[in-house]
TIDRENTI-461581 format. One record per residue (C-alpha): residue number from 0; x, y negated, z. Coordinates in Angstrom, 3 decimals, always signed. Layout:
// TIDRENTI-461581
{NUM; {X; Y; Z}} ...
***
This chain:
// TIDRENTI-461581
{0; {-31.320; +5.860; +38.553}} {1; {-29.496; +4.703; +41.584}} {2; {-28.067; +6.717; +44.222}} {3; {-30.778; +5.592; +46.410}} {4; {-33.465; +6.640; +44.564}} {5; {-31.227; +10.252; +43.917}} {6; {-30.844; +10.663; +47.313}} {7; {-34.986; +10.148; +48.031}} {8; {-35.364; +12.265; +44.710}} {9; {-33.024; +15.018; +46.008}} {10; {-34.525; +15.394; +49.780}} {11; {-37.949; +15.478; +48.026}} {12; {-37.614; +18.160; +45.350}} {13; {-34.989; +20.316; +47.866}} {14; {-38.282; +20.229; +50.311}} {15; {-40.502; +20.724; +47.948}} {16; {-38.474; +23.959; +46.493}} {17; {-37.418; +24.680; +50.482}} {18; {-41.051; +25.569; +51.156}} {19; {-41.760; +28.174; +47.933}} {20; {-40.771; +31.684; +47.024}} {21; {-37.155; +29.823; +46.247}} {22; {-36.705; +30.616; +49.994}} {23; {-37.128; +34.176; +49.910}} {24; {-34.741; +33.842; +46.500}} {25; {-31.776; +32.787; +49.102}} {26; {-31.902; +29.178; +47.379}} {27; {-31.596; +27.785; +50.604}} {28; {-30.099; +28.617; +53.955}} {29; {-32.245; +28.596; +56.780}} {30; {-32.820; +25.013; +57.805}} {31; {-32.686; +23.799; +53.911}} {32; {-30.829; +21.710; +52.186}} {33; {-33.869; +18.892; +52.499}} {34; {-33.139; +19.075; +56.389}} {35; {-29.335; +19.056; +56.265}} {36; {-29.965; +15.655; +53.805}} {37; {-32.423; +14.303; +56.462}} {38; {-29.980; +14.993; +59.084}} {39; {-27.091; +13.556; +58.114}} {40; {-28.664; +10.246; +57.169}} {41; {-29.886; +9.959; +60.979}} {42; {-26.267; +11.783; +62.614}} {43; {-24.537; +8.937; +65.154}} {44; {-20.841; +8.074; +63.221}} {45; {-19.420; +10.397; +65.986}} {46; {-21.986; +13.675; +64.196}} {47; {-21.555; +12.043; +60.982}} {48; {-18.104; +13.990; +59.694}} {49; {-20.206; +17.333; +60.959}} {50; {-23.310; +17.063; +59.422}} {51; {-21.937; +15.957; +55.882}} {52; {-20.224; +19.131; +55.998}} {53; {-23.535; +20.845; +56.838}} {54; {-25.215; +19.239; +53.840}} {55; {-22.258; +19.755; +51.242}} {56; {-22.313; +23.735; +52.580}} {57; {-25.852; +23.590; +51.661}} {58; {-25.598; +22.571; +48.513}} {59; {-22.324; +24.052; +47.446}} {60; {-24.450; +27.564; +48.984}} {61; {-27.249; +26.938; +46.951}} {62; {-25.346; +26.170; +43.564}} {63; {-23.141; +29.611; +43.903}} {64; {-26.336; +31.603; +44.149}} {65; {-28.132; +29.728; +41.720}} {66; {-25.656; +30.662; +38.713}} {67; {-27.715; +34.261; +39.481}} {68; {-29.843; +33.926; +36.601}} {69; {-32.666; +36.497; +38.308}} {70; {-32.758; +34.519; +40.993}} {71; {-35.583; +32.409; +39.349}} {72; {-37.848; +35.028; +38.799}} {73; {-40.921; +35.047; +40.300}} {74; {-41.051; +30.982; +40.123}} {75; {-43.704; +29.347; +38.638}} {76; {-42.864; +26.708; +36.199}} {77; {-43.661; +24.150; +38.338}} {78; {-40.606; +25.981; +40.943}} {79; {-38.630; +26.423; +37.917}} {80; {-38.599; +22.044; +36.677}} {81; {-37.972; +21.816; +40.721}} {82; {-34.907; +23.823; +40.360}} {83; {-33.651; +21.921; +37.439}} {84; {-34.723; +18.682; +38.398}} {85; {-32.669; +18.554; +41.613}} {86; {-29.246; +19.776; +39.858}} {87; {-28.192; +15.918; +38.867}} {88; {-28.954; +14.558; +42.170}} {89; {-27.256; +17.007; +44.397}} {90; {-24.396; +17.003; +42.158}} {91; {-23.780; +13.435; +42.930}} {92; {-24.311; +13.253; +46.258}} {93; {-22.186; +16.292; +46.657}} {94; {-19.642; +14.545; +44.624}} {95; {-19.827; +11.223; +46.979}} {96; {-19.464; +14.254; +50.069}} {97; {-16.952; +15.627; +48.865}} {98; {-14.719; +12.454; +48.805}} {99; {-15.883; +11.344; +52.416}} {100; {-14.951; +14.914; +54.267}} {101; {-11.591; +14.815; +52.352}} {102; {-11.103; +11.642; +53.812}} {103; {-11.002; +9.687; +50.284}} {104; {-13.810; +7.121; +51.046}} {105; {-15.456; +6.147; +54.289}} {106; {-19.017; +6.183; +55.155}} {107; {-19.306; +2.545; +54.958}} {108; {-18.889; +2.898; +51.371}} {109; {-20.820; +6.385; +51.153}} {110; {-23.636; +4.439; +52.651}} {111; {-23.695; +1.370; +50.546}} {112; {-24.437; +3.633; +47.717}} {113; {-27.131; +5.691; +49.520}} {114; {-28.809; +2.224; +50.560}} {115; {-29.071; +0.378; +47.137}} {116; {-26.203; -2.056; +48.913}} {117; {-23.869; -3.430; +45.928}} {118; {-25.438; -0.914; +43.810}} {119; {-25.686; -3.583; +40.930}} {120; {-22.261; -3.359; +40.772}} {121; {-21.388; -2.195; +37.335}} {122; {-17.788; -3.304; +36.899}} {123; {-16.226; -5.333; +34.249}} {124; {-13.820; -4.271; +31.413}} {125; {-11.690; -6.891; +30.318}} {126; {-9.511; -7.071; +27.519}} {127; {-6.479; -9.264; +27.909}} {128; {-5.003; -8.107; +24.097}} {129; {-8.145; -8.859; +22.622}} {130; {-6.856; -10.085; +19.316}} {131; {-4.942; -6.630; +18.808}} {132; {-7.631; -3.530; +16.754}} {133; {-6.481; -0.911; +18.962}} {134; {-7.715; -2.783; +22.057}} {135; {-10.418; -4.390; +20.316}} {136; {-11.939; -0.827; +19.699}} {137; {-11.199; +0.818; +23.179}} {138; {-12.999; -2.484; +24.731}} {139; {-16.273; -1.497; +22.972}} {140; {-15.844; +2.403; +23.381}} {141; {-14.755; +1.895; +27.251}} {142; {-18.057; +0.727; +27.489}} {143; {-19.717; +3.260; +26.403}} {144; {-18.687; +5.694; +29.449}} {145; {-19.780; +2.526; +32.125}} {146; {-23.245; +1.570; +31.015}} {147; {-24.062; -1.970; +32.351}} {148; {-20.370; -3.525; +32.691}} {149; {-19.719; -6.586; +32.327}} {150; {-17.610; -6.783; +29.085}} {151; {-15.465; -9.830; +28.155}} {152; {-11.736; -10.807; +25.960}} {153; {-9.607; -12.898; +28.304}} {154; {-6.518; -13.663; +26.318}} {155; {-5.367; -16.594; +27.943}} {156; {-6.177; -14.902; +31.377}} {157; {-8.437; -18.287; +32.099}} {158; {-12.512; -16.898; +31.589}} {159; {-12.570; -13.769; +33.660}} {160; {-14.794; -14.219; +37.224}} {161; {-13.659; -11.233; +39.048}} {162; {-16.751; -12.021; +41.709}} {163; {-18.561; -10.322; +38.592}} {164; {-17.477; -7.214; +40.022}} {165; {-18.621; -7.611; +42.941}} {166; {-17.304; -5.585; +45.531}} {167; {-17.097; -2.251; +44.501}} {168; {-17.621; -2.519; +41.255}} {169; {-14.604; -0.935; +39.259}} {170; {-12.629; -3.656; +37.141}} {171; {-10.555; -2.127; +34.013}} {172; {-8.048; -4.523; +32.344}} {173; {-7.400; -3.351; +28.671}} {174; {-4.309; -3.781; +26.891}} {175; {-0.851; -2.424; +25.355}} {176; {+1.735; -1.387; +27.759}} {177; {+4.747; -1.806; +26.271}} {178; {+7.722; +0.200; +27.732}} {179; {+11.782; +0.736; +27.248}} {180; {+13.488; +2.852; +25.420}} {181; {+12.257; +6.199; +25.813}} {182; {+14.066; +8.840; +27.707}} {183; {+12.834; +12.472; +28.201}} {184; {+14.520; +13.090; +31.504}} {185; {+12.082; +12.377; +34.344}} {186; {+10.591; +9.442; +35.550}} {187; {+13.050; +6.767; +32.926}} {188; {+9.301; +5.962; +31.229}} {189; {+7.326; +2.935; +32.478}} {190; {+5.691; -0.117; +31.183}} {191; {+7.755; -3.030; +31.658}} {192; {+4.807; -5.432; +30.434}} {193; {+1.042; -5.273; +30.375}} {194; {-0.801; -7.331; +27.461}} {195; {+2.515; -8.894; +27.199}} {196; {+2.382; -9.958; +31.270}} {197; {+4.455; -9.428; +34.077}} {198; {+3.106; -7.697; +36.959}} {199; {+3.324; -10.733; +39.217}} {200; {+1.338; -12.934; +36.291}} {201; {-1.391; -9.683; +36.456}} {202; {-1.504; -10.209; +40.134}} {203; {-2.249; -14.033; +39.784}} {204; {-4.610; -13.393; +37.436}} {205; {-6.934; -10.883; +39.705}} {206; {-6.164; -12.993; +42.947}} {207; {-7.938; -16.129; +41.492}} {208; {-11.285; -15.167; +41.908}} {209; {-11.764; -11.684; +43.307}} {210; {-13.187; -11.488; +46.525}} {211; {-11.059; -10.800; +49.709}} {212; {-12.921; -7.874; +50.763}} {213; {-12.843; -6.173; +47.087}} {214; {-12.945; -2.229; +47.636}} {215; {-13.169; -1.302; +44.747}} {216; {-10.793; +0.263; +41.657}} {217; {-8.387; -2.155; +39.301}} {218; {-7.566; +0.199; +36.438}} {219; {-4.782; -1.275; +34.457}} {220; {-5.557; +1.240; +31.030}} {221; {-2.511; +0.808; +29.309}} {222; {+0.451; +3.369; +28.191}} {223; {+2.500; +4.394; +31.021}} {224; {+1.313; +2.048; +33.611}} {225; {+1.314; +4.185; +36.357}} {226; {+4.762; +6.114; +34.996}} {227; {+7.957; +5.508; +36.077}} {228; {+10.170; +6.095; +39.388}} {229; {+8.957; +4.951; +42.358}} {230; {+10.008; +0.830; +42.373}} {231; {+9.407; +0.715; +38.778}} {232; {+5.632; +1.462; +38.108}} {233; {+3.709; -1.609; +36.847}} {234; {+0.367; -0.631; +38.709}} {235; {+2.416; -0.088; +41.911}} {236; {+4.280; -3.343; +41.526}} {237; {+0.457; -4.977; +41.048}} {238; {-1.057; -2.882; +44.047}} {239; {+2.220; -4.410; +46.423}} {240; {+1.267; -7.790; +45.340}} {241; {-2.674; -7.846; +45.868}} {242; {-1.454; -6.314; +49.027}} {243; {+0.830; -8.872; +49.954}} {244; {-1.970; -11.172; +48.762}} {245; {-3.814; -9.824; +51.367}} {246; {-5.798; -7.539; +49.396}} {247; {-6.111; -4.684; +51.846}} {248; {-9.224; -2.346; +50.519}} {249; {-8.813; -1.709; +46.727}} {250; {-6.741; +1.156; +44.873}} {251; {-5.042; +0.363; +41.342}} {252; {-4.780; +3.028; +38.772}} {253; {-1.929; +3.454; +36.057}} {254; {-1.627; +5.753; +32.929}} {255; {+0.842; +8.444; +33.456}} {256; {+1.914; +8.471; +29.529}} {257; {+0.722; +6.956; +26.682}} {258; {-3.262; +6.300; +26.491}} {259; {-5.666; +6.829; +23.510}} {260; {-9.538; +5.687; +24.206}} {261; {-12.069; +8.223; +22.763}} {262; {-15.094; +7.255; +20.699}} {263; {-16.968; +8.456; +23.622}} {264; {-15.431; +6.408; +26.054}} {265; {-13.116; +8.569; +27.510}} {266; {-9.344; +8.224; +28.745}} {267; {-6.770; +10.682; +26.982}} {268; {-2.984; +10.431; +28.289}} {269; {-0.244; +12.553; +26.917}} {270; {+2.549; +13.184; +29.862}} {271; {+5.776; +10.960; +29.615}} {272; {+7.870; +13.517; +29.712}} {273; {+6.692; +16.254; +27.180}} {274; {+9.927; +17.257; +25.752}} {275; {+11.144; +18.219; +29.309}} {276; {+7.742; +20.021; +30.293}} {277; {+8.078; +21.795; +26.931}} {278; {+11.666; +22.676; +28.094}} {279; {+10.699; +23.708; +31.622}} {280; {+7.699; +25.904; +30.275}} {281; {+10.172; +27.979; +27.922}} {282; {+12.894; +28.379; +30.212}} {283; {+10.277; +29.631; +32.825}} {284; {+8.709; +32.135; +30.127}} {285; {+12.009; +33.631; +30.227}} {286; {+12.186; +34.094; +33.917}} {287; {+8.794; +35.480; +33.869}} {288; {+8.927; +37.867; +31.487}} {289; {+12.312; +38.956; +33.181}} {290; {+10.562; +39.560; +36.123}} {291; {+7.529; +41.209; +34.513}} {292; {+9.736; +43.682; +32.640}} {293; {+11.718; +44.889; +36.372}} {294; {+7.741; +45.118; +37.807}} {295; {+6.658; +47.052; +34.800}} {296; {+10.212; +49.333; +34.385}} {297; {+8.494; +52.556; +36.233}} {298; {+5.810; +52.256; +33.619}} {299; {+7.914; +51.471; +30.857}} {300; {+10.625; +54.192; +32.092}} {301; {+7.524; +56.950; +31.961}} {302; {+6.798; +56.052; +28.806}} {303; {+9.743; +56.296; +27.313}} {304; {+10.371; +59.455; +28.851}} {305; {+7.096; +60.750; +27.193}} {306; {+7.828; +59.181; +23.507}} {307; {+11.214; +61.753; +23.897}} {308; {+9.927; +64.377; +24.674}} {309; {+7.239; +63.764; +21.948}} {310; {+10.277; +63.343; +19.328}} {311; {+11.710; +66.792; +20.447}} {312; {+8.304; +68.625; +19.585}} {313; {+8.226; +70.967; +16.827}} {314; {+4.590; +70.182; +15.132}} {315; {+4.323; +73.692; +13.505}} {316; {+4.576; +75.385; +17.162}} {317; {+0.554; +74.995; +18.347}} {318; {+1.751; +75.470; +21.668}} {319; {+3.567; +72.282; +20.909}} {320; {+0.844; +71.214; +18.691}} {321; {-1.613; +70.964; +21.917}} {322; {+1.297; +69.760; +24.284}} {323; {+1.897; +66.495; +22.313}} {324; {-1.809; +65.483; +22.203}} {325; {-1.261; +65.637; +26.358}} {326; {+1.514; +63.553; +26.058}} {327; {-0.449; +60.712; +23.500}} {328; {-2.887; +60.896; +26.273}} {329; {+0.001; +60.739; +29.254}} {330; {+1.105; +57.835; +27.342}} {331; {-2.464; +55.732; +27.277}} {332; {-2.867; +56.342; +31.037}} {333; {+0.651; +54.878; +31.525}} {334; {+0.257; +51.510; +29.371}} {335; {-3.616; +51.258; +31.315}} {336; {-2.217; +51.595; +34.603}} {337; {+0.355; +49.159; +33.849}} {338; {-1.849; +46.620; +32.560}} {339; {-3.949; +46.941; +35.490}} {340; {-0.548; +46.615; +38.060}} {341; {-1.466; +43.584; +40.384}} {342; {+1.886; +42.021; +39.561}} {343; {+2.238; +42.858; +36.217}} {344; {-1.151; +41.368; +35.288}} {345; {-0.681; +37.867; +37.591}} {346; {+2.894; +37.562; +35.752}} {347; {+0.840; +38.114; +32.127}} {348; {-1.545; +35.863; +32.933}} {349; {+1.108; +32.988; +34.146}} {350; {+3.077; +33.863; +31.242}} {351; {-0.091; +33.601; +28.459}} {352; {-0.794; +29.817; +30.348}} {353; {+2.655; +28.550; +29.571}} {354; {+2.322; +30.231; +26.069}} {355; {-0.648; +28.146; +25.292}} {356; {+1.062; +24.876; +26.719}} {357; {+3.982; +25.678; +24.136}} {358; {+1.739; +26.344; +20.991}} {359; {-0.651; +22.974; +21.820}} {360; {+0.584; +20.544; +19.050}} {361; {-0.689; +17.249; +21.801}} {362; {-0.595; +17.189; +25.648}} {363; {-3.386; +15.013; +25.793}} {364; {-5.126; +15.042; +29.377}} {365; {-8.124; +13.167; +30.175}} {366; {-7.888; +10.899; +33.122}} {367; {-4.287; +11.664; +33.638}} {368; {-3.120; +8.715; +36.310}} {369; {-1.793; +7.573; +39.290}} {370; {-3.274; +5.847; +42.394}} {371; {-1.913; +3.595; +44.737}} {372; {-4.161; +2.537; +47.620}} {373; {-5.870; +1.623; +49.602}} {374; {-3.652; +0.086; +52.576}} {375; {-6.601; -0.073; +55.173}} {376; {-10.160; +1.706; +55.354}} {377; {-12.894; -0.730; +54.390}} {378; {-14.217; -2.270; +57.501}} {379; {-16.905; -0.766; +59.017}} {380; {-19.970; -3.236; +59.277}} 
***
């Protein structure tokens, strides 16, 4: 479904939910999220910034108090399909919100989504190491996650039409970064080459036929194209070029450590620099648990004090029989309370995180990357 037709199917069913019992449930605030929708499509550009954060309250309102389970009873089944039928739309156009109000996207591009403008535009995914398995096999899973690409092997960097994308439509070039020696001090990994290409022959290669007023994303998904000190990154070196190219609207996005490409179609990068991370998280479990044991030391003082005096109990003596189940008990109240100490339990908790960082046997994060771009705002029309 396109974001057109979500945003029609979203204003209908959040009316259509607006004017039942789901109102007296708190599913909505007063106005509804149907009228904040409706709003914001008519605000001037001066209102616009306003009412989008209207509508995204509205929904971000609605979706806290709908994780209340009770808060469908008393629906119909007819109410209850509304509820669940306007989840995928609002969740998109929250997400395309979201990005406009943080100042990611403008509304010229927010709106060419909500109008059907461009909305063809599935992308391409090109391979340009099409001869190599690895790449072979992340081509056809790539596709998987972008339904309705435009899919293609460009070895020779001579078949790919760029205008194929459109221009919005994300274009991901597929190959092997290869990189220097590697270093685990920070910042010394980055892919020299791409497919076996320089950045500047990369840069040729996009410039021949995509269109001047491209907007869209260039993902170069290789290892560590977006690694590296600032100077050295291949994707920045690319992004400086289409800029210089006059290429003013688009981002480029780089791996920030070595890639792998799911059978489902997803992106999973493991960090450059693990070794040093994995140095950095041990070294600050020690100063954590340094500081957790001088926030804990009254508790751990008390109940030491307690576990002597429970040594120095005779257990024939029932007077001292009765006094040492007191102090088992003393000793329980002292380990809860510490456990429950605001400090001591934020310090546990950092220190359990870093823990499970040092135990994981891979660092693999999906969508791990780095963006540069764009240099202007797409022009308004």
């Amino acid at each position: 479904m396109k974001l057109r037709a979500y945003w029609k199917d979203a204003k209908s069913k959040a009316k259509a939910v607006s004017g039942v019992d789901a109102v007296k449930k708190s599913f909505f605030s007063t106005s509804g999220i149907g009228k904040k929708l409706d709003a914001l499509e008519s605000a001037t550009p001066k209102k616009r910034p306003t009412a989008a954060k209207e509508a995204l309250k509205a929904i971000e309102d609605y979706q806290k108090l709908l994780k209340d389970k009770s808060a469908l009873d008393g629906l119909d089944a007819r109410q209850k399909r509304n509820v669940e039928a306007i989840s995928p739309p609002l969740e998109k156009i929250q997400k395309l919100l979201e990005d406009f109000t943080r100042g990611r996207i403008l509304w010229s591009q927010v709106d060419a989504q909500f109008s059907g403008e461009d909305s063809d535009a599935k992308g391409m995914i090109v391979s340009i190491d099409p001869a190599d398995g690895v790449i072979a096999d992340a081509s056809r899973d790539f596709s998987k996650a972008r339904p309705g690409a435009k899919v293609l092997a460009d070895a020779t960097l001579t078949r790919a039409d760029f205008k194929d994308a459109k221009l919005s439509g994300d274009i991901v070039l597929l190959a092997h970064g290869s990189t220097p020696i590697f270093k685990s001090s920070k910042g010394n990994v980055h892919a020299t080459t791409f497919g076996g290409q320089s950045p500047e022959k990369i840069v040729s290669y996009l410039k021949g036929t995509l269109p001047a007023l491209y907007h869209g994303t260039i993902y170069l998904d290789g290892c560590f194209t977006g690694g590296g000190k600032p100077g050295k990154t291949f994707a920045e070196k690319v992004y400086k070029g289409l800029v210089k190219a006059g290429y003013h609207y688009l981002k480029v996005v780089g791996n920030l450590g070595a890639a792998v490409t799911t059978a489902e179609g997803a992106e999973l990068v493991t960090p450059a620099d693990v070794d040093r991370y994995r140095k950095e998280c041990a070294a600050m479990v020690k100063k954590l648990e340094a500081a957790r044991e001088q926030a804990a030391k009254k508790y751990t003082d008390e109940k030491a004090r307690l576990i002597k005096e429970q040594a120095a109990l005779d257990p024939k003596a029932a007077d001292h029989r009765e006094r040492n189940r007191a102090i088992v008990q003393a000793i329980g109240d002292t380990v809860a309370r510490m456990e429950k100490d605001a400090k001591v339990a934020a310090l546990t908790k950092r220190i359990d995180a870093l823990n499970e960082d040092l135990r994981r046997k891979d660092f693999q994060i999906e969508g791990l990357t780095g963006t540069w771009g764009p240099e202007r705002p797409v022009p308004k029309k």
